[in-house]
C-alpha positions in Angstrom: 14.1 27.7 2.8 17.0 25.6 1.1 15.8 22.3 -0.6 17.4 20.1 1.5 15.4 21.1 4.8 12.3 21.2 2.3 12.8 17.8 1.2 13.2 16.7 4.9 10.1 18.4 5.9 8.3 16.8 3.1 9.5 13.6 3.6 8.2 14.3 7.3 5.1 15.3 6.0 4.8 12.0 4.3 5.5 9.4 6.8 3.4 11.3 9.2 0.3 10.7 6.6 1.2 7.0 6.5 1.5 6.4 10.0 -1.9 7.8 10.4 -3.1 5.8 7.4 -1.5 2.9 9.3 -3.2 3.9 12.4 -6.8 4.1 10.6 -6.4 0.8 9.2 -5.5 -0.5 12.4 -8.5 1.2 14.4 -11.1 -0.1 11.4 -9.8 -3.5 11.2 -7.9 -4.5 14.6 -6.2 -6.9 12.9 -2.5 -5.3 12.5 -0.3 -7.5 14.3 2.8 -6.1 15.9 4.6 -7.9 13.7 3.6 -6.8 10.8 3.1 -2.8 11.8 6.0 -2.2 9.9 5.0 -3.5 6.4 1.3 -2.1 6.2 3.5 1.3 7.3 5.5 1.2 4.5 3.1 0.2 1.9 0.8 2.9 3.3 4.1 5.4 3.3 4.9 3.8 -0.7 0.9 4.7 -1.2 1.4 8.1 -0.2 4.4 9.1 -1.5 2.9 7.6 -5.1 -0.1 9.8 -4.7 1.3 12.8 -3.4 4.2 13.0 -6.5 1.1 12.0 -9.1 -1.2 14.4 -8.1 2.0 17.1 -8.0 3.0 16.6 -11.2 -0.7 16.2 -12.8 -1.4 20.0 -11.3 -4.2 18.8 -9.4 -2.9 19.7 -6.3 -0.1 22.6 -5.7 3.5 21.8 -5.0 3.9 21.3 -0.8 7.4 23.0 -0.2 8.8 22.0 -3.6 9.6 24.6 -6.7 8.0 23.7 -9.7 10.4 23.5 -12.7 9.1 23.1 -16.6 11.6 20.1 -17.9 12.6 20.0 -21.1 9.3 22.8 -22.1 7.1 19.8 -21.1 4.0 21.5 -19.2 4.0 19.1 -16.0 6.0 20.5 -13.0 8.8 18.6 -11.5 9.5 19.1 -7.8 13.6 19.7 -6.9 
């Protein structure tokens, strides 16, 4: 798989989690407006993204359809 289909996929991947996230929030509060679906999203999407790049490059969790790359001899992988 070539890494632009992988980075589209993962981005996919992402905003899928948020949306549910969004969804979730919605169902436990009730209080999303219409109006204002759109910015809990993307904080949830900005939340997610944050998260899933930390815990990458920490090693906690494996790399989801990245390569890990050693920079510079540092030990932390870097997705590409």
């Amino acid at each position: 798989m070539n890494d632009t289909i992988s980075r589209f996929l993962r981005t996919l991947i992402q905003v899928l989690a948020a949306g549910g996230f969004t969804k979730l929030f919605d169902a436990i509060t009730g209080q999303v407006d219409v109006q204002y679906q759109a910015i809990v999203g993307s904080i949830f999407l900005l939340l997610v993204v944050l998260a899933q790049n930390w815990l990458e490059d920490t090693g906690k969790i494996p790399t989801i359809l990245g390569k890990k790359k050693v920079v510079d001899g540092t030990s932390g992988p870097t997705v590409l």
